[in-house]
N, C-alpha and C positions, 0 to 999 in steps of 0.2 A: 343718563346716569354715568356712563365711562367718560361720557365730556366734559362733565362734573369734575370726576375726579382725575382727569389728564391738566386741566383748568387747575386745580388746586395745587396737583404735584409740581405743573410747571412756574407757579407762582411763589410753592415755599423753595424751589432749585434756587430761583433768582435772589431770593431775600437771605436763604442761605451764602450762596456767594458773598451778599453784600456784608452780611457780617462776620462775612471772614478775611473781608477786606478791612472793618471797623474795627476787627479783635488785634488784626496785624497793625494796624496805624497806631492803636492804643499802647499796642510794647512796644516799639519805636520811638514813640512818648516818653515812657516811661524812663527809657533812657535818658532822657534828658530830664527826669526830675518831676513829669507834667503827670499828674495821678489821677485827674478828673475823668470821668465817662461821658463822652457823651450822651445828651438825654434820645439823641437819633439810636444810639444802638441801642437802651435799654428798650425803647421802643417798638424797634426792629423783633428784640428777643421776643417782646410780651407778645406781640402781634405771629412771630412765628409758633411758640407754641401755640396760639391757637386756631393755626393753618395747621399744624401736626394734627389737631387731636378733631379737624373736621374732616382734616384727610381718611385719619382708620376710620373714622363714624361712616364714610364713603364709600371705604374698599370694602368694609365688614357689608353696607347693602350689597353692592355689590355680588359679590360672593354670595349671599343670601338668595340674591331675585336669579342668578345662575344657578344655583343649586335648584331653584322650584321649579325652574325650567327641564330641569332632567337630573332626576337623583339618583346619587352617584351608587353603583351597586361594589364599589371596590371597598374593603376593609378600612377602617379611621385607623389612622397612627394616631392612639390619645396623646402621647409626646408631643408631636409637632403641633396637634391642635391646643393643647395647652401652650405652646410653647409661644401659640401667633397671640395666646390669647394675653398672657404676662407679658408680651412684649407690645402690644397694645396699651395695657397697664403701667408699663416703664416709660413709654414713651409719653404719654399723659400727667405722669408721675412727675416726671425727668426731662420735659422736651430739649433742654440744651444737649443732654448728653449724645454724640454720636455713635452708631454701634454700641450700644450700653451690653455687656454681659448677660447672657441669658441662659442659666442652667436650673433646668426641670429634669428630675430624675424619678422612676419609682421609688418609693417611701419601702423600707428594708423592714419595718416594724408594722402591726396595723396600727399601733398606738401613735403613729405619727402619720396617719392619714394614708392614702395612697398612693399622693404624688407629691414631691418637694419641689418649692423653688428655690435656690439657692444661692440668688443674683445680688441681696443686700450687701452682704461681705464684700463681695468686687466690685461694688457701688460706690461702698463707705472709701477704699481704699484711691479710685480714681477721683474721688470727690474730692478728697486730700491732697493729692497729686497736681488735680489740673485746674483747682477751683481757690484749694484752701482751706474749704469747708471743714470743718469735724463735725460729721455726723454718726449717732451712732445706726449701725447695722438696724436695730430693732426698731429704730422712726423711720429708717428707710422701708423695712418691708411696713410697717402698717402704712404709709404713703402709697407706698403700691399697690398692697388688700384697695385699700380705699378707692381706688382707680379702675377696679377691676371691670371690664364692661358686661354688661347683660350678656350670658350663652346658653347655652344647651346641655354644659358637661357638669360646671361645678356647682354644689350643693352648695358648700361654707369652703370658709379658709380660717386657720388659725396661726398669730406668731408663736412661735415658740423656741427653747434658747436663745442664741443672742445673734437670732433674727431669721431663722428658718421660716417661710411660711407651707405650711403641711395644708394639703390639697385634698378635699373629701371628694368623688366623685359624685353623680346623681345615679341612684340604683336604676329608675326609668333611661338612662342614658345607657349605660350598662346594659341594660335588660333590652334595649331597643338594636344595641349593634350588633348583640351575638343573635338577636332574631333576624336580624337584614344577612347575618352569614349563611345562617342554616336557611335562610330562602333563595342567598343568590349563588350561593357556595363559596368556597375559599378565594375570594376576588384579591387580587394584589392593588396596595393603597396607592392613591394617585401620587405620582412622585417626576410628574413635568413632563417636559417633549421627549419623545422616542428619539433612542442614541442609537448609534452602527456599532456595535461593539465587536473588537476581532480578540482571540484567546488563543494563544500560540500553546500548546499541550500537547504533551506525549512523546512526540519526537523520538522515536528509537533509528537506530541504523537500519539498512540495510546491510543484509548478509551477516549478521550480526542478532542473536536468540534475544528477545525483552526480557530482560530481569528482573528483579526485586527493586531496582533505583530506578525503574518506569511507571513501578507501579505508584508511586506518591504523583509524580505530574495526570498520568492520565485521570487517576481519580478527583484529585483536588480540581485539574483545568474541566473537567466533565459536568460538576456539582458547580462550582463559577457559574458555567453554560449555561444549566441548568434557573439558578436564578436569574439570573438577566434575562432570557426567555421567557419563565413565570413574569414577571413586573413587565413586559411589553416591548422590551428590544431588538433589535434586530442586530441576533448573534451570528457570526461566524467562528465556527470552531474547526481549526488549522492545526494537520501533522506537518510540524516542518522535518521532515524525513533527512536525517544523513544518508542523502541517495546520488551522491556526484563526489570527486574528488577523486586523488590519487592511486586510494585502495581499489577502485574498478580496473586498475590497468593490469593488477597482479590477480583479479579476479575473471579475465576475462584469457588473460592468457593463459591461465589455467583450464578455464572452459576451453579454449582451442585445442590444446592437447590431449585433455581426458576425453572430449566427448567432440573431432573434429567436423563430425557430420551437425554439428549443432545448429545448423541455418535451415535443415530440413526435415531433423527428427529432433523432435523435443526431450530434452537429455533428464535424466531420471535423477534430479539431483534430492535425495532426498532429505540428508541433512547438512543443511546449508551452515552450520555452525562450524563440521566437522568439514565441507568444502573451505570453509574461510581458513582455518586453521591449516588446512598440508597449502595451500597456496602461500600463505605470509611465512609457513618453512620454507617452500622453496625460495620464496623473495628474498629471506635473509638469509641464505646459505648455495642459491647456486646465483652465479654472477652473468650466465648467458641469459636465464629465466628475469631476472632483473632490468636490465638490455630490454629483454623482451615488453615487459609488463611496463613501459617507461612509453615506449611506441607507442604501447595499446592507448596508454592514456591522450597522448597528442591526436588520435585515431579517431577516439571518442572523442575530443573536445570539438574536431574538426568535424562532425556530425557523420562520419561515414556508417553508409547504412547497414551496412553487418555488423559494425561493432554498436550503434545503436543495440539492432537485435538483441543483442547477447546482453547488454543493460540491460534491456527490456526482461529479459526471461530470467535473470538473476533476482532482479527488482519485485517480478512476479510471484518469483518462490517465496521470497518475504513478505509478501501481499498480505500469503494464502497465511500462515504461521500467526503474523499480526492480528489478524481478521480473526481467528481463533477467539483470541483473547479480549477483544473486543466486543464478539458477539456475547464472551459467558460474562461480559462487565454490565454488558447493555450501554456500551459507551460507541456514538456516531462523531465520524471526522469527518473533514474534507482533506483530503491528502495534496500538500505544497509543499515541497522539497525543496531540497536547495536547487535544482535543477531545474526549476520554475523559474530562476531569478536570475540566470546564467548569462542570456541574451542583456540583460540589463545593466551588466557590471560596468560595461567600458564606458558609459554616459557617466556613472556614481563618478568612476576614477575621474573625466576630462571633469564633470562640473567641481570637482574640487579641489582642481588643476585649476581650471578659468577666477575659480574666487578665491589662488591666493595659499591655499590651505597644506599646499604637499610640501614635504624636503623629499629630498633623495639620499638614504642611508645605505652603504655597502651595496649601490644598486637595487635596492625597497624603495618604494614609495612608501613615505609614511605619515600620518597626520597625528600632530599634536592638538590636545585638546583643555582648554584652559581648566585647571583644577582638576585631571586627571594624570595620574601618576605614569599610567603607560601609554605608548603610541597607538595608534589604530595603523595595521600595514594591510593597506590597500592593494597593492600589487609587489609579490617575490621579487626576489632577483632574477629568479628564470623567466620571470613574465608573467607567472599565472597568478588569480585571484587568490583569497583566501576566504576563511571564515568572516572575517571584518568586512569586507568586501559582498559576501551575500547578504550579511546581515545589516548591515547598509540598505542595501537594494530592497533587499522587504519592509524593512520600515516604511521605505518610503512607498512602494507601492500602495504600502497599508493605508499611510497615509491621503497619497496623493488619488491613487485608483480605487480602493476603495472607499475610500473619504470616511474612514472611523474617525467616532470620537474616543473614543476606548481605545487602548490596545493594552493586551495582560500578556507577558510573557509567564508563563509557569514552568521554572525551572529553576533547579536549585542553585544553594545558597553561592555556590563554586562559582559559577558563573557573574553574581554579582559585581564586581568591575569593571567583566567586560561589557556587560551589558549598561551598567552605567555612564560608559565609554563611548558607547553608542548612542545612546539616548541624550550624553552631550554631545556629541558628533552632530546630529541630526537638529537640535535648538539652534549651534554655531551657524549651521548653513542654512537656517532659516528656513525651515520646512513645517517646523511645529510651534507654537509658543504653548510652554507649560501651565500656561494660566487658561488654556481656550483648549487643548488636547491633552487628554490625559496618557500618558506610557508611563506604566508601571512594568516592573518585574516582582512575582508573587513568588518570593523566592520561598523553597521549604530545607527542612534537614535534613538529615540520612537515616537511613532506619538500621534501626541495631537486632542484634541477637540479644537473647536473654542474659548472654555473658558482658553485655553491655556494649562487645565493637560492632564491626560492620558484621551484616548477615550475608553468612557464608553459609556453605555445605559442609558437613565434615571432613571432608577432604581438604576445603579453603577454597572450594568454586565459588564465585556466585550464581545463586539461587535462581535459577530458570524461573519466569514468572509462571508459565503453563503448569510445571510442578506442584507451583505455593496454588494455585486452583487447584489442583486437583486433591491435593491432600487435604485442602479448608472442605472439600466436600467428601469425602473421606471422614473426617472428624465430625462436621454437623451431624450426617447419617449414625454414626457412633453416637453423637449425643442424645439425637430423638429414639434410637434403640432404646440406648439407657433409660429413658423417661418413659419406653414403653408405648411410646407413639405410633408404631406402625401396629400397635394392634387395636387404636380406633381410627384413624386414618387407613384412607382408600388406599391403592398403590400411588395415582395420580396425585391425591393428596400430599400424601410422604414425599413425592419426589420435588414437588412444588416448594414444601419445607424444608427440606435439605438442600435446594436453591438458594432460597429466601436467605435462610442464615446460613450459609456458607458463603454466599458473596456478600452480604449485608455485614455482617461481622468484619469481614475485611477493610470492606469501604470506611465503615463506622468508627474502626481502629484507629484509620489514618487520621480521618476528617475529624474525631472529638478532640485529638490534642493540637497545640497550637502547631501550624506548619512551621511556623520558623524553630521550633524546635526537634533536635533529634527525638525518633522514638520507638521504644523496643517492641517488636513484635512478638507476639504469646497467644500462639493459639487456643491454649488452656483459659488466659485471659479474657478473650475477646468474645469465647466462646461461652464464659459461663454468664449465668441469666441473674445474676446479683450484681447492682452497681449501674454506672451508667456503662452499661454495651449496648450491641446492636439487639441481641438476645432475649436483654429484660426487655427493652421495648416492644420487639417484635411480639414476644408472651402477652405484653401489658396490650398491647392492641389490641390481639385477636381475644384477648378477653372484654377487651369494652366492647367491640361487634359483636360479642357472643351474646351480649345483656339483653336486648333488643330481640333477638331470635330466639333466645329461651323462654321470652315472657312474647310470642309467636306478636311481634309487630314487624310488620313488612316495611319496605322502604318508602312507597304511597302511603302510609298509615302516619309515618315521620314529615313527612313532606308537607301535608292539609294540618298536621298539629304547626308544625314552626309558621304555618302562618292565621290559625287562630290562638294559639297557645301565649297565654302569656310567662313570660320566664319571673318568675319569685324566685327573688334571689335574699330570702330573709335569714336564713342559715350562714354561721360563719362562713364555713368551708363551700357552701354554693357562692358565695362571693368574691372570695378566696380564688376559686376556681375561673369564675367568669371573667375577673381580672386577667387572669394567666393569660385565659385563651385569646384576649383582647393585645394582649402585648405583642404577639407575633408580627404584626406589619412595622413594629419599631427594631425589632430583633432582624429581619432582613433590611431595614432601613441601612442599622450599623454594618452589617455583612456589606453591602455593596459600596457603604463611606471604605471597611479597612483589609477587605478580602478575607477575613477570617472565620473559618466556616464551623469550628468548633462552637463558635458561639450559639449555633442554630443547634447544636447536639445536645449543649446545657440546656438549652431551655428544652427542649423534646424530654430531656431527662425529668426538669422541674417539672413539666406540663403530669407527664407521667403518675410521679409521684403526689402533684398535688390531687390529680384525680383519685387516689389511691385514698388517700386524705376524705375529700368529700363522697365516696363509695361505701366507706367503714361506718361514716358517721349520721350518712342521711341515706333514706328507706328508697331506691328505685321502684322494685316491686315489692309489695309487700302480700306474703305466702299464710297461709293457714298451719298452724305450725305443727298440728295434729297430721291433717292430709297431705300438705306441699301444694295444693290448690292454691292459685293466684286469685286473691279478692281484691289487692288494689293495684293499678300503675301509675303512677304519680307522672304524669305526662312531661313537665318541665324540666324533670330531673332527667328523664329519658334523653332531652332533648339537650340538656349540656354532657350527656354521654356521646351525644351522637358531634358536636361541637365540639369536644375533645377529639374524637376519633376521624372527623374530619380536617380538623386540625394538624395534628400528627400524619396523617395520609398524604399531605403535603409538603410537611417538610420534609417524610420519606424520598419521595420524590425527586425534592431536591436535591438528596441526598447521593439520590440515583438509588435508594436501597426500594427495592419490590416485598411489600409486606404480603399475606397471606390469609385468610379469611379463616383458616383451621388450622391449629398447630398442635 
């Protein structure tokens, strides 16, 4: 079979050439007046559509006699399976057309079916364009209905407007994929060969408290991780620590003076904020201490090993602060500083010295970069590297040593130039081509106060991050008091839940609104349980796990149903519903096409509420309305509670948000 169709591919490659050879000689022709076809190319064409449409007939086996060979337990993206299946259709349809347009969306109404193709419109319009033709939209899609080949998903198709075709599902299709979840669990959809993917996030200084403008990178680069890991990649997730440079030399010379035995008693430095600050007074205000902390830093660069030390234990104390903050996120790094990249710099500088690429400005090294406004300065006037200069050096490790196909810079919008500056830096000297490696920057906004500017303290500090934890948990416990929760909850219980939604509400904040946009933090907000928060979710969960436990079905009792049960999905809203939960592996599909992770919170939110929808309107258990005695449990309905709440349990997850079985 695959010889088949290697044999067929490589016969319609050749015949294509040819009549691209026969298309080019004809307007050539034409210039001169000569308008005829020859009968070789019409031939050519007829004969290649119908090397096109034995070819899908081929690949569609294909794919068929693999799948019986071992079937697949990962989720369907209905999108893309309809999407191969229209495009099969068009190409059958359409075989001259190359790349022909292919847009399937869900259907926004049920009146218009489930799923839309919407490829006639951009059909009729190229038709015009590259052929001549006028055709209208509406013979283009019934040509294409017409075409559609024998599947598993579509019921009917209908045209409608002036050339929609509206896509009914098969209920048994449906009803077969939310049973293949709830037997194999929430399996992420096959979506190609395993990538290396690297996520540059968090990055705070050392000697230097995390603040409130950390807290958007670590959470957004976390949940990133997060999905790329679910779908099967092989992530690394990277602090590039401002942990080298200049400010260690006014940092250490300060450790020499206050604490001079510091190479043998470990100096009790406890708040490293309040150390960073009397040292950069001394730096800017006594001129011997200056002198001094100028030494330290040539001292350090030249690797000597007491002033190492003293890095080392400044470095430390930031470690331990960081680590705080991370363990109450539940967010894992691998810590890559800039001082990782250090040993690396003077090959970055000579190879782009050897190909050509440096001037010399005021004594700078500097590179220009075609279509970028500012230079990249590779090496100061004094000698030493810079920022451009490490970040250089990591690219390319990234590139070279670790052999990513990914790399996601998570860092705000500020930075945007420079990092675009780099990442043309890095195509110029031919280390990456952008069509074969992907390097993005996932730039995000600033978060504001309620007053709309930056979030400060009332004083005008910013906002220690350790604080904003502590007060978010502060606030949750205030909220489950108010609701009266700690007097049916355990103690372990409560404290679990005032976890849950104190960090979940935070996260949730960030990640539902789009990151390229600024946005204001409200605790009142985030915290109340109307609307899409993290809040109402977290409620709406632990109420769909409650359904199951109230009506005393254990998790073996779910388990032997999802695989004799069958799901009737005869009910609007059971429909409704099972759709929803179906949509989810198209919904990460987009997330890892445009890094935007709000869109996984909308749908968590729709999921939600559509469940809320088919809960009000169809019987789960049905009670004796005299006693409260359960005489029936409608097994199937049970079982898109538990697909729902399975569902949501995952894109928690992803979210990084830890949900809670009691609230």
């Amino acid at each position: 079979m695959e010889a088949q169709v290697a044999q067929c591919a490589e016969r319609l490659c050749r015949q294509e050439k040819e009549i691209k050879f026969l298309t080019a000689e004809i307007d050539r022709l034409k210039n001169f007046q000569c308008s005829d076809v020859p009968p070789s190319l019409e031939g050519l064409r007829e004969e290649n559509a119908k090397l096109k449409y034995r070819l899908n007939i081929l690949q569609k086996s294909l794919r068929e006699e693999r799948n019986k060979g071992e079937p697949s337990k990962g989720m369907v993206n209905i999108n893309n399976h309809l999407q191969e299946i229209f495009g099969m259709a068009i190409k059958s349809a359409y075989p001259e057309l190359e790349n022909p347009p292919l847009l399937v969306t869900p259907s926004q109404q049920p009146r218009f079916g489930d799923y839309q193709c919407n490829s006639a419109m951009s059909i009729t319009q190229i038709l015009l364009k590259t052929k001549e033709q006028k055709v209208s939209p509406r013979e283009i899609a019934d040509k294409i209905a017409r075409n559609i080949p024998d599947n598993d998903c579509v019921e009917k198709v209908e045209i409608a407007g002036p050339g929609f075709i509206n896509v009914h599902l098969k209920k048994d299709f449906v009803s077969r994929q939310l049973s293949n979840m709830l037997v194999n669990g929430v399996q992420p959809p096959a979506i190609g060969e395993r990538k290396k993917v690297v996520v540059d996030f968090s990055s705070p200084n050392i000697a230097k408290e995390m603040h409130v403008g950390h807290l958007r990178s670590t959470i957004i680069g976390d949940s990133m991780c997060r999905l790329f890991e679910f779908v099967g990649y092989d992530v690394l997730r990277l602090n590039h620590l401002g942990d080298w440079g200049t400010q260690f030399g006014m940092l250490i010379a300060h450790l020499q003076d206050k604490f001079p035995d510091y190479l043998t008693v470990s100096p009790p430095i406890g708040d490293l904020q309040a150390f960073y600050k009397e040292s950069k007074r001394r730096f800017d205000t006594e001129e011997e201490f200056k002198k001094h902390a100028y030494q330290c830093v040539v001292l350090l660069q030249s690797k000597n090993p007491d002033f190492l030390k003293a890095w080392k234990l400044i470095c430390d104390v930031s470690r331990k602060e960081f680590q705080k903050i991370y363990d109450c996120l539940d967010i894992t790094l691998i810590e890559r500083g800039e001082s990782y990249y250090q040993d690396m710099m003077a090959a970055i500088v000579k190879e782009f010295e050897e190909r050509g690429f440096v001037q010399v400005d005021d004594g700078r090294k500097i590179v220009f970069v075609p279509g970028c406004s500012i230079p990249l300065t590779i090496v100061k006037s004094d000698g030493g590297f810079t920022y451009d200069t490490s970040d250089l050096a990591a690219l390319k490790q990234r590139l070279f040593e670790e052999k990513a196909d990914i790399i996601i810079y998570v860092v705000d919008s500020g930075q945007a130039v420079h990092l675009q500056t780099v990442f043309a830096a890095g195509q110029m000297i031919g280390w990456y081509d952008p069509k074969v490696t992907r390097v993005t920057h996932a730039a995000f906004g600033v978060v504001l106060g309620e007053d709309k500017k930056k979030f400060k303290t009332r004083s005008g500090d910013t906002v220690r991050l350790i604080d904003l934890l502590e007060e978010g948990l502060k606030r949750s416990m205030d909220k489950l008091t108010e609701k009266e929760r700690d007097k049916v909850l355990s103690p372990e219980e409560l404290k679990a839940a005032q976890t849950s939604v104190a960090f979940g509400c935070i996260k949730y904040a960030d990640l539902s609104h789009n990151r390229i946009n600024d946005y204001i933090f409200s605790f009142d907000k985030m915290l109340d349980d109307r609307g899409n928060t993290a809040a109402y979710l977290l409620y709406a969960f632990t109420r769909i796990r409650s359904i199951a436990r109230l009506a005393n079905i254990d998790d073996r009792t779910l388990q032997k149903a999802a695989r004799t049960t069958e799901l009737i999905l005869n009910h609007e809203k059971e429909w409704k519903l099972g759709k929803c939960i179906l949509r989810f592996p198209e919904i990460l599909q987009k997330i890892l096409e445009d890094l935007l992770l709000h869109t996984l919170c909308d749908y968590l939110y729709e999921l939600a509420t559509t469940f809320t929808e088919f809960y009000d309107n169809c019987y789960c258990v049905e009670k004796d309305r005299q006693t409260g005695k359960i005489v029936n449990v409608n097994m199937w309905r049970m079982l898109l509670c538990e697909a729902t709440a399975a569902v949501m349990a995952k894109g928690f997850d992803i979210l990084g948000i830890t949900p809670v079985q009691k609230m």
